[in-house]
Backbone as a chain_set.jsonl record, in Angstrom:
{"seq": "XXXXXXXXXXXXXXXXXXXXXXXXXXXXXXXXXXXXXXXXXXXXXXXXXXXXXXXXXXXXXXXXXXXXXXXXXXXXXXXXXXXXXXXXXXXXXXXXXXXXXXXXXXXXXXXXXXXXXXXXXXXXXXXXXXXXXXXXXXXXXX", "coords": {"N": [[-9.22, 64.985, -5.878], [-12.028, 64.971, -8.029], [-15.569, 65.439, -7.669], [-16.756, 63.604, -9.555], [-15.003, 61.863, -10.192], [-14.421, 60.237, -7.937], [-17.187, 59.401, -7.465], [-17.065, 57.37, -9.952], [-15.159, 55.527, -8.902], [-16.351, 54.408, -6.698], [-18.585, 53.588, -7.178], [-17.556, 51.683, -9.116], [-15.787, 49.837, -7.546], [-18.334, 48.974, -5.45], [-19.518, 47.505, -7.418], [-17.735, 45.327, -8.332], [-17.602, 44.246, -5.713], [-19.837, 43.453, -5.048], [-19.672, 41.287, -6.992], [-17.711, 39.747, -5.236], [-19.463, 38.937, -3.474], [-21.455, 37.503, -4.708], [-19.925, 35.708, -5.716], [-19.039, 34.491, -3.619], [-21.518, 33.25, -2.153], [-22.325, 31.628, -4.46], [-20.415, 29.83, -3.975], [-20.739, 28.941, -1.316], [-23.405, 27.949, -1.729], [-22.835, 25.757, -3.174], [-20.953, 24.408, -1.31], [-23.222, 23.818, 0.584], [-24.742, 21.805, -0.844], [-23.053, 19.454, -1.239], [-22.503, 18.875, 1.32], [-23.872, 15.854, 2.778], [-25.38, 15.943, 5.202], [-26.722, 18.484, 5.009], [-28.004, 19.256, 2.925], [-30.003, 20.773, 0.829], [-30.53, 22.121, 3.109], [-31.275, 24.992, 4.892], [-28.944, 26.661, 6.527], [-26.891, 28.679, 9.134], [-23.788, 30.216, 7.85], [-21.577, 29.37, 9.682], [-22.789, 27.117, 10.782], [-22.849, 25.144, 8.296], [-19.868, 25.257, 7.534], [-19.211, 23.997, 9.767], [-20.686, 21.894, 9.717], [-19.261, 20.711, 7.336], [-16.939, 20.459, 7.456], [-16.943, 18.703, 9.634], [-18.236, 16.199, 8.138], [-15.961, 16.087, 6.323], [-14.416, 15.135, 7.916], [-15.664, 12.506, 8.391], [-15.259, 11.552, 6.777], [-12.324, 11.167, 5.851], [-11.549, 9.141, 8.254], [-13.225, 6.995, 6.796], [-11.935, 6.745, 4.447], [-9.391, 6.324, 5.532], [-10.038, 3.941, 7.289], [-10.474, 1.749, 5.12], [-8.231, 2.054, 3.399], [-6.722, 0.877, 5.534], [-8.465, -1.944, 5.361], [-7.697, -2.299, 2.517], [-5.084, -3.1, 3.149], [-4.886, -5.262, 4.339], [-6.621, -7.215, 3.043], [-4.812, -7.653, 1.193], [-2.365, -8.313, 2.426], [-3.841, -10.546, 3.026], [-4.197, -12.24, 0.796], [-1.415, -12.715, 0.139], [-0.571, -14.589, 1.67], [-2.799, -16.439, 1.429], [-1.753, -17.157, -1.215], [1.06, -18.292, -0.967], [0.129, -20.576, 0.768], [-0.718, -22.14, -1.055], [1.036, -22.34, -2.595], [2.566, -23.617, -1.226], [1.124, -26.228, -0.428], [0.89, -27.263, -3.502], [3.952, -28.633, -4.007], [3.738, -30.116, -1.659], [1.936, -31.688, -2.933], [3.441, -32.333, -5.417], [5.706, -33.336, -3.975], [4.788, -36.074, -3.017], [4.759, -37.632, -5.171], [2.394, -37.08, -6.47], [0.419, -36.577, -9.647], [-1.349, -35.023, -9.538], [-3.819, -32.95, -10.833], [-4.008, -30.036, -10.876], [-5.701, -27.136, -11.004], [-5.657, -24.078, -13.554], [-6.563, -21.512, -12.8], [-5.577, -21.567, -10.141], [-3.423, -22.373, -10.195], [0.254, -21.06, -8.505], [0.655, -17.728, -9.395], [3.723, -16.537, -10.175], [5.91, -13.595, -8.731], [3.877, -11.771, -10.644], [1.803, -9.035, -10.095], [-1.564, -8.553, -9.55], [-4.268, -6.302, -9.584], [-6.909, -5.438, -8.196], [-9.879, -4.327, -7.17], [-11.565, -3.012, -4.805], [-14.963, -3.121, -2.974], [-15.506, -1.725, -0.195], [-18.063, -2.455, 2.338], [-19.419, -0.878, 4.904], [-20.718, -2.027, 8.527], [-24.283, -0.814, 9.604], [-24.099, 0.574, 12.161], [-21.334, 1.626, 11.557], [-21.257, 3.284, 10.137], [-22.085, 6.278, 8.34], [-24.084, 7.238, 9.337], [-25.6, 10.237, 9.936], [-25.161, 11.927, 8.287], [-26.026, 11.425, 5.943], [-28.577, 12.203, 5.062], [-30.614, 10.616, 4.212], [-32.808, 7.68, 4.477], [-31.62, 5.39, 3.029], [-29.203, 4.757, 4.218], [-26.227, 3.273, 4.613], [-24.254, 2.632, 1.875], [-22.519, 0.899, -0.851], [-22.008, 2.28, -3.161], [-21.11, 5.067, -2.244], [-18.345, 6.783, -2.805], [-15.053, 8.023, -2.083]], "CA": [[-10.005, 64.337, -6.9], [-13.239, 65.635, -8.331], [-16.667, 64.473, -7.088], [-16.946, 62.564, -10.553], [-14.018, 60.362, -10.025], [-14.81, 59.583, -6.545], [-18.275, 58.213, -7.306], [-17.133, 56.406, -10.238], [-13.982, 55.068, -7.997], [-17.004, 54.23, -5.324], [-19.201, 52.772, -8.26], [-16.903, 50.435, -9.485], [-15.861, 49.405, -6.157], [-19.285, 48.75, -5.146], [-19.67, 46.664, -8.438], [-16.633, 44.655, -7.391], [-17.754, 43.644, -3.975], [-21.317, 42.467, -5.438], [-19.286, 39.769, -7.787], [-17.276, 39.056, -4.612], [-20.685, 38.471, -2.816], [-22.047, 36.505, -5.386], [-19.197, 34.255, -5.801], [-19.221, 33.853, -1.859], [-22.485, 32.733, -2.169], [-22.606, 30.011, -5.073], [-19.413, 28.639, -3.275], [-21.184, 28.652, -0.073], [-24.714, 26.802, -1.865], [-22.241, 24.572, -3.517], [-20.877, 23.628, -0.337], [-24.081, 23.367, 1.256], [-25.436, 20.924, -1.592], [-21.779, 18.254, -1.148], [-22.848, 17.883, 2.251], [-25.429, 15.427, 3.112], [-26.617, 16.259, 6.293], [-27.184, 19.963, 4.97], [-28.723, 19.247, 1.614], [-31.343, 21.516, 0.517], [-31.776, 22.786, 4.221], [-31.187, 26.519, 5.117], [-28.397, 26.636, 7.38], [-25.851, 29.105, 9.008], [-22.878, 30.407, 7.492], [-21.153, 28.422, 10.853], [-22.968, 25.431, 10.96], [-23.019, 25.104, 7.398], [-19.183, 24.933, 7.673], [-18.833, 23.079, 10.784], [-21.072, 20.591, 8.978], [-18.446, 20.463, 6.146], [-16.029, 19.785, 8.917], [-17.331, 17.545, 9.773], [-18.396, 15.63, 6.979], [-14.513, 15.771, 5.766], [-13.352, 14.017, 8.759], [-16.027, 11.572, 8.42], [-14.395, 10.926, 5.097], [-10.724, 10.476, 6.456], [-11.8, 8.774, 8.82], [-13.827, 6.16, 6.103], [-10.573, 6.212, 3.955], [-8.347, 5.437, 6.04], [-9.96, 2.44, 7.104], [-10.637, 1.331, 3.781], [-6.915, 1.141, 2.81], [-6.147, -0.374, 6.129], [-8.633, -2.806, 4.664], [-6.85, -3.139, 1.691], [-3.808, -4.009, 3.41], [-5.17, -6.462, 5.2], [-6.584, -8.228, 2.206], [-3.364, -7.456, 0.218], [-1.792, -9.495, 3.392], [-4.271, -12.235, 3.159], [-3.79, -12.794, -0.533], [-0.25, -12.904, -0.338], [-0.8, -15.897, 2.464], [-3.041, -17.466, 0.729], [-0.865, -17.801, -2.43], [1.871, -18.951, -0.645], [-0.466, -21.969, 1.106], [-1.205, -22.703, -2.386], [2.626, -22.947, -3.335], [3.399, -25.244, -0.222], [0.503, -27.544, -1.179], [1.436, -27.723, -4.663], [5.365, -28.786, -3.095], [3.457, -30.937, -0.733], [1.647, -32.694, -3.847], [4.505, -32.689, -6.133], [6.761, -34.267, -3.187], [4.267, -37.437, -2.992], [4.699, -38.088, -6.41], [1.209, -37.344, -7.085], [0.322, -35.933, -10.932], [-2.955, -34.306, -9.403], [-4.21, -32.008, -11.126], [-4.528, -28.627, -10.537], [-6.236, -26.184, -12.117], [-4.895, -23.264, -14.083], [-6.338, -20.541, -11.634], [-5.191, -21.952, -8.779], [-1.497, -21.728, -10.342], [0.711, -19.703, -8.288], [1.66, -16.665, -10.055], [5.089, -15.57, -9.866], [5.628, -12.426, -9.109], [2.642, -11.096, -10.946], [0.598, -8.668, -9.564], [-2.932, -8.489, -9.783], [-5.104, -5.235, -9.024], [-8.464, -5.965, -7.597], [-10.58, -3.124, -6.618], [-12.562, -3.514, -3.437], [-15.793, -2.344, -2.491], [-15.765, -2.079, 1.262], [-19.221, -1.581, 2.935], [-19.871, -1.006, 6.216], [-21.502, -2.058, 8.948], [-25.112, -0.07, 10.304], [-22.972, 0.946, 12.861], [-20.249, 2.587, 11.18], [-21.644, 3.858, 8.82], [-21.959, 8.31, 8.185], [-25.674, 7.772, 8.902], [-25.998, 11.308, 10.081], [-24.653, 12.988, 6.638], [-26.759, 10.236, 4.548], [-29.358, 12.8, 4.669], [-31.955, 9.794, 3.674], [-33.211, 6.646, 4.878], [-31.096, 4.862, 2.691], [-27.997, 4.584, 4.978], [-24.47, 3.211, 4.013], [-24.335, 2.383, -0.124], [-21.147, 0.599, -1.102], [-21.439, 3.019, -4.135], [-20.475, 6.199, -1.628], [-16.813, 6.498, -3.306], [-14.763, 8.637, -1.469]], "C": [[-11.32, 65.084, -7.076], [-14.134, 64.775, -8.164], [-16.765, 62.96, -8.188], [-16.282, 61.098, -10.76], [-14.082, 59.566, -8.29], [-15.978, 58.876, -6.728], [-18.08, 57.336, -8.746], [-16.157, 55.405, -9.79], [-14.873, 54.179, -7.254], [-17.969, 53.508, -6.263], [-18.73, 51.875, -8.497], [-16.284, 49.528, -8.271], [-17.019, 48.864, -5.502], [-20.047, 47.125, -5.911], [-18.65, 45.567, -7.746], [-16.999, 43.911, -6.648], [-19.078, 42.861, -4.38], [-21.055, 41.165, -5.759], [-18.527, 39.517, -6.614], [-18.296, 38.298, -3.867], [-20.925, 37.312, -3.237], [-21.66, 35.585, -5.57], [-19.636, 33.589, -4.658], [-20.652, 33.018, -2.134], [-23.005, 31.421, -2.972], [-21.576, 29.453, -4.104], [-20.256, 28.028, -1.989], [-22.906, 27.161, -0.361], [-24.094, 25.649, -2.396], [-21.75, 23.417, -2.252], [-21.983, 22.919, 0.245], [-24.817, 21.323, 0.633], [-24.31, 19.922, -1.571], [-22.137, 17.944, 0.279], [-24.144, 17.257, 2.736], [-26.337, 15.565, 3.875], [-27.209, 17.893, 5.891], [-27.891, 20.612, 3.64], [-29.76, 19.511, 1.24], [-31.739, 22.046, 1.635], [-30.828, 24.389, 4.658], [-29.811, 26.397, 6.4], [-27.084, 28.347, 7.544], [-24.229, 29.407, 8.659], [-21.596, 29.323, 8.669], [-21.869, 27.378, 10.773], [-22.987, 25.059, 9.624], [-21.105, 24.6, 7.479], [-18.469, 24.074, 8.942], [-19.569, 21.708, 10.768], [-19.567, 19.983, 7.621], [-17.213, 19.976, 6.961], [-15.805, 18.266, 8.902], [-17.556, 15.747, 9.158], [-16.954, 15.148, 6.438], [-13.938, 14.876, 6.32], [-13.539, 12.727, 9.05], [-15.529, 10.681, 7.666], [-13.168, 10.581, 4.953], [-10.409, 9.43, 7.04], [-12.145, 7.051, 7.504], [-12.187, 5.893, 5.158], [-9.342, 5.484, 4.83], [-8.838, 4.221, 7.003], [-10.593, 1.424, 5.883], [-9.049, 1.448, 3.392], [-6.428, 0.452, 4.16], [-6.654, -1.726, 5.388], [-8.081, -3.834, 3.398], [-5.76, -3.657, 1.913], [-4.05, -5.808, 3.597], [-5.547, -7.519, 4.054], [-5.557, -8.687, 1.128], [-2.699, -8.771, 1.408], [-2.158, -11.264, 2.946], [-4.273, -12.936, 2.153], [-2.58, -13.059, -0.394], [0.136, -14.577, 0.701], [-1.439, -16.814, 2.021], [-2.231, -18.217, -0.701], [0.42, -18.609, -2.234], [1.453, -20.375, 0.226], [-0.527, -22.687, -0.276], [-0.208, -23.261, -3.013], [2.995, -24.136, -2.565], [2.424, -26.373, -0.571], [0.638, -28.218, -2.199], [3.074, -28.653, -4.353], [4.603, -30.025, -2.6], [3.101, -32.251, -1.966], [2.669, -33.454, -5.018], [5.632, -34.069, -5.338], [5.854, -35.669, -3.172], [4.161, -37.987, -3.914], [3.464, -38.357, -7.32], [1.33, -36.0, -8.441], [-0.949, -35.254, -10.671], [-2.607, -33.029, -10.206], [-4.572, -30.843, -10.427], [-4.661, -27.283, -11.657], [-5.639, -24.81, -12.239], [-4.887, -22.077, -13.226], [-6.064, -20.127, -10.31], [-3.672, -21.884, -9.179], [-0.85, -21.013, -9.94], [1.554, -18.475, -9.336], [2.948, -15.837, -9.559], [5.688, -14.331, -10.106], [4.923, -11.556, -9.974], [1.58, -10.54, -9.855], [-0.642, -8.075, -9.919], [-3.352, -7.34, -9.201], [-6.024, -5.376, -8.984], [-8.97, -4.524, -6.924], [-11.959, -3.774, -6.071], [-13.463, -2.564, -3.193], [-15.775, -2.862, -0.992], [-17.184, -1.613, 1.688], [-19.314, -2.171, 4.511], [-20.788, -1.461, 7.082], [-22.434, -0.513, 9.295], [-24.248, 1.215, 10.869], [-21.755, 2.21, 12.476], [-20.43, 3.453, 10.337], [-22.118, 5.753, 9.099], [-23.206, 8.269, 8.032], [-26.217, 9.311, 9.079], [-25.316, 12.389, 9.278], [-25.107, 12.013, 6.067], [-28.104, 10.911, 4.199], [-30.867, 12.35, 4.088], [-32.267, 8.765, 4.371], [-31.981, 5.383, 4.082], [-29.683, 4.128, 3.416], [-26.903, 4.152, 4.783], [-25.055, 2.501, 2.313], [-22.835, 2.078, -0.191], [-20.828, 1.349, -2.71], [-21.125, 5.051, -3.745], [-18.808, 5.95, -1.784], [-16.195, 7.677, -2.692], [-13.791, 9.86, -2.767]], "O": [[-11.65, 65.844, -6.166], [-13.943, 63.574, -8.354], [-16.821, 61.774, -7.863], [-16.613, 59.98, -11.155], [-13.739, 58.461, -7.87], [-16.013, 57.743, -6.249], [-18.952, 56.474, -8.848], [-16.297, 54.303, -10.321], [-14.376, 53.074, -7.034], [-18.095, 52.382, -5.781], [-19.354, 50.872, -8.152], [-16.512, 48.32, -8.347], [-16.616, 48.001, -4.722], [-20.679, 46.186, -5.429], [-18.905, 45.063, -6.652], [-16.748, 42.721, -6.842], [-19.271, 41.706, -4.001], [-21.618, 40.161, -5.321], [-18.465, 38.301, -6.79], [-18.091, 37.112, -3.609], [-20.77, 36.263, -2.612], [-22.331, 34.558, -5.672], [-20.313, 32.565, -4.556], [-20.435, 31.827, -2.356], [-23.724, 30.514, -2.554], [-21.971, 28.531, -3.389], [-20.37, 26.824, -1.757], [-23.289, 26.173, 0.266], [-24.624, 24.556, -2.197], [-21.976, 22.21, -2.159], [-21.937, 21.706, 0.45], [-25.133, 20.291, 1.223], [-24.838, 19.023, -2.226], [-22.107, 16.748, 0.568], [-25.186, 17.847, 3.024], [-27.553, 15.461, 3.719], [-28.128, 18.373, 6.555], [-28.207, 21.764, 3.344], [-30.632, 18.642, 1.219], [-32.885, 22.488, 1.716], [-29.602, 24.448, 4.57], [-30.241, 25.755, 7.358], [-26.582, 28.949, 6.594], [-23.422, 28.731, 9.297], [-20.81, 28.577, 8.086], [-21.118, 26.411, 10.645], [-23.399, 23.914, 9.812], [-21.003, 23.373, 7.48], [-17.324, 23.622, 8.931], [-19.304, 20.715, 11.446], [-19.237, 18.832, 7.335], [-16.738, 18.855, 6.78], [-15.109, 17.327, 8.515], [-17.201, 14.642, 9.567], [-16.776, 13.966, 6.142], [-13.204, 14.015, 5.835], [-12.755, 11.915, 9.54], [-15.377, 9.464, 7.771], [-12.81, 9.792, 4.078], [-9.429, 8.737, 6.765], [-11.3, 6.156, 7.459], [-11.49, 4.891, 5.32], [-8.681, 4.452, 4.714], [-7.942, 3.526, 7.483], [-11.15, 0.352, 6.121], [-8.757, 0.359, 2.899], [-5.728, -0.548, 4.007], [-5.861, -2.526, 4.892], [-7.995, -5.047, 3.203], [-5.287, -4.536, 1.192], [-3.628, -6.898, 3.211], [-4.936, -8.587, 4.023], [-5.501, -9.714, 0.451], [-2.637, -9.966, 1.117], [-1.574, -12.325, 2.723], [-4.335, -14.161, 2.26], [-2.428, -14.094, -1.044], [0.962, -15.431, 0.378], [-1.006, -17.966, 2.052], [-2.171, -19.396, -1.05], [0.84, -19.419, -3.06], [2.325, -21.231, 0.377], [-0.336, -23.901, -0.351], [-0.238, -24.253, -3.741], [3.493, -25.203, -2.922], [2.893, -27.43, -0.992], [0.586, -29.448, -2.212], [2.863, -29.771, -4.823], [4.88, -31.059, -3.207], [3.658, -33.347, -2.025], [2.699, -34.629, -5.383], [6.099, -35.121, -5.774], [6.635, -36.587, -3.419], [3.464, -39.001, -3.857], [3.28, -39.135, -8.256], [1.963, -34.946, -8.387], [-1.621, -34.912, -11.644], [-1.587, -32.34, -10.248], [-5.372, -30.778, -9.494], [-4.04, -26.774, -12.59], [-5.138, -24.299, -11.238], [-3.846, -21.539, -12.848], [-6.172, -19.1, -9.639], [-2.836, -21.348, -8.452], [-0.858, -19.959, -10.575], [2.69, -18.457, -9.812], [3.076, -14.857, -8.825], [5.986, -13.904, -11.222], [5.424, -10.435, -10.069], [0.838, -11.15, -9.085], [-0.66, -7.06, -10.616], [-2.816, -7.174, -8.106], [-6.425, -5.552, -10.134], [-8.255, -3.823, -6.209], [-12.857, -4.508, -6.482], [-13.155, -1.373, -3.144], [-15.961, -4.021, -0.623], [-17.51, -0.455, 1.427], [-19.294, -3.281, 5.044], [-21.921, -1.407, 6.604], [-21.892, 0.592, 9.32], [-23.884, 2.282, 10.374], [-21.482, 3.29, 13.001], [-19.651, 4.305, 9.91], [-22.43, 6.18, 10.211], [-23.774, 8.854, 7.11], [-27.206, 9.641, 8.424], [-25.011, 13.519, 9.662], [-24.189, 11.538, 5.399], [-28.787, 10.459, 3.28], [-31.821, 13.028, 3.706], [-31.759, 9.032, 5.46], [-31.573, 4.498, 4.834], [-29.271, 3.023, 3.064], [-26.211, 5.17, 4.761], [-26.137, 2.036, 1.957], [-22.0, 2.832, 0.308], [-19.801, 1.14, -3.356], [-20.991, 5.972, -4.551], [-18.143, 5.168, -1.105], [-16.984, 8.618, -2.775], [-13.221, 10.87, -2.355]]}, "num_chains": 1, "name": "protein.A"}
């Protein structure tokens, strides 16, 4: 090859690696700025991702007991509606005409979707990625 094509071979190559840099680098401030404990503060390429780690598993961790939760209230609705049917039964069988009101009606087979805010206790809560004083917020959506 002739010197000319070697340094523009080694030029454009050079170019190249800058925009790989540069990407690396917003990705890396992007990361920095999603996690809370590392928000706005200078950190290493390693702790910077072993914060993000971190942070993720806090967040697995928070989901998955938030749909246990929802089981559990999915459970306790489906118990309560069925107390509601045997009482109705219970009232019907005594030959009483009581009234009962329309939203207390068991619905048959209808299901309802309810969206739950779970908030945590103190305690459980991802105070050390809350990055503020503020500490758990039942509007941290996962």
């Amino acid at each position: 090859m002739t010197l000319n094509i070697q340094l523009a071979n080694r030029s454009t190559h050079n170019q190249l690696e800058k925009k790989r840099r540069a990407h690396l680098r917003t990705c890396m401030e992007s990361l920095r700025s999603s996690v809370p404990a590392l928000n706005g503060n200078k950190a290493t390429t390693l702790s910077l991702l072993e914060g993000a780690r971190d942070y993720i598993e806090a967040l697995k961790s928070t989901a998955s007991k938030t749909v246990q939760t929802q089981e559990k209230l999915r459970k306790q609705r489906e118990l309560l509606r069925k107390r509601i049917s045997d009482l109705e039964l219970q009232v019907n069988a005594l030959g009483g005409q009581g009234y009962v009101p329309q939203k207390w009606a068991s619905k048959d087979n209808e299901e309802e979707n309810i969206e739950v805010d779970v908030v945590s206790s103190e305690d459980d809560c991802l105070s050390s990625f809350s990055g503020g004083s503020d500490g758990c917020a039942a509007d941290n959506r996962i």
